[in-house]
C-alpha positions as CSV (number, residue, x, y, z in Angstrom):
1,X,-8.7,-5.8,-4.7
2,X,-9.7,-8.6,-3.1
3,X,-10.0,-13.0,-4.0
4,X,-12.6,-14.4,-1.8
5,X,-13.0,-11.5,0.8
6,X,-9.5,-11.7,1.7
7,X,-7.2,-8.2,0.2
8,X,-4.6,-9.3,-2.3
9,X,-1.5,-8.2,-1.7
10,X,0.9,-7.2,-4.1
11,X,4.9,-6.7,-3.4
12,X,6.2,-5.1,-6.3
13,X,10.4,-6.2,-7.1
14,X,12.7,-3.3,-6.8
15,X,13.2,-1.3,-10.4
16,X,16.9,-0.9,-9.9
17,X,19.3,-4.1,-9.7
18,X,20.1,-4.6,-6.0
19,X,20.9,-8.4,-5.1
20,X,20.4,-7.1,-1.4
21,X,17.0,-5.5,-1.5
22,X,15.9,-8.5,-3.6
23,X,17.1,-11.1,-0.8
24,X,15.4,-8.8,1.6
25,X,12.0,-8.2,-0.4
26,X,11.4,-11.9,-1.5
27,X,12.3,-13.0,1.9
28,X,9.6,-10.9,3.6
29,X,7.2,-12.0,0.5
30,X,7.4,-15.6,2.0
31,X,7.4,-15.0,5.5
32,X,4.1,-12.4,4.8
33,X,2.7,-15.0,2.3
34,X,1.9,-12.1,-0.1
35,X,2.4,-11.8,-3.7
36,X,5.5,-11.1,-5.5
37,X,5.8,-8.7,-8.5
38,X,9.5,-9.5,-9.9
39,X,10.3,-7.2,-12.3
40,X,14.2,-6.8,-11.5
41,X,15.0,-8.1,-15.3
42,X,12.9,-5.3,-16.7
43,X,15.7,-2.9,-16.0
44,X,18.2,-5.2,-17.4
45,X,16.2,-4.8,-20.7
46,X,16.8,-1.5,-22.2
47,X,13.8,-1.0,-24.1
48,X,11.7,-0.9,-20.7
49,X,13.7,2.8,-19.5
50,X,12.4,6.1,-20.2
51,X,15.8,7.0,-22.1
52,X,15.0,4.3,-24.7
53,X,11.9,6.6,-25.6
54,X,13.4,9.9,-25.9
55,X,16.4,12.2,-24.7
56,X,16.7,13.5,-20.8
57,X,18.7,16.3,-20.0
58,X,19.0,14.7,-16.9
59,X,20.5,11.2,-17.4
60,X,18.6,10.2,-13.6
61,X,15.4,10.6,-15.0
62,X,16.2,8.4,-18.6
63,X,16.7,5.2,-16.2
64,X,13.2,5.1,-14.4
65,X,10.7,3.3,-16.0
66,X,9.4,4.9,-20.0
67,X,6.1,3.8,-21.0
68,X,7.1,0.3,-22.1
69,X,8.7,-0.3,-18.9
70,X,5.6,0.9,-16.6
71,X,3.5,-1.4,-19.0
72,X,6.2,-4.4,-17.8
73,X,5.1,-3.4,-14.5
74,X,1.7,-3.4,-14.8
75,X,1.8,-6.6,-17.1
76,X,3.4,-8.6,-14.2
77,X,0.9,-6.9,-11.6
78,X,-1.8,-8.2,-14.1
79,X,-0.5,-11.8,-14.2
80,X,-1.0,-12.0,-10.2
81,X,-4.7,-10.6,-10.2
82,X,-5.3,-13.4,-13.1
83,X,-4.0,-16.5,-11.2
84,X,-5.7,-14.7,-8.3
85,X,-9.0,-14.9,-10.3
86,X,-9.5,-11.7,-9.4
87,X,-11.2,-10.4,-12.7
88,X,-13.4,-13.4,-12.6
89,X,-14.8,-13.0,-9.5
90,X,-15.4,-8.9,-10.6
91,X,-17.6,-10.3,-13.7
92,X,-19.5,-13.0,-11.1
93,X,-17.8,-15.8,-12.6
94,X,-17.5,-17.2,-9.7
């Protein structure tokens, strides 16, 4: 997608709580003056991981993102291409 000609970038948090990798990713964010998707408290909220939805045999795959948690995700992606204006400019409202 793009705001004015120029692609929007989109740097999207780390999924699993690591104060490191945060520090690491929202430094480069700012140095790259791109956009920043946090999502690190989605994890933190349990409704968000697939094991809230149903049962896993393997407990690995209950803590990635369910449904509600990959619509967190997209929700905060959203946000971005809104203060972006990129929808506007899609519908010629510019």
């Amino acid at each position: 997608m793009k705001s004015n000609g120029v692609p929007i970038i989109i740097c999207v948090g780390n999924w699993w709580p690591d104060r490191k990798k945060h520090i690491v990713l929202r430094r480069s964010v700012e140095r790259m003056k791109v956009h920043w998707a946090d999502i690190s408290g989605l994890y933190s909220e349990g409704a968000f991981v697939a094991a809230s939805e149903r049962t896993f045999v393997d407990h690995c795959v209950g803590i990635h993102p369910g449904d509600e948690g990959m619509r967190g995700i997209s929700e905060s992606i959203i946000q971005i291409l809104k203060q972006a204006k990129v929808f506007d400019r899609a519908r010629g409202a510019d």
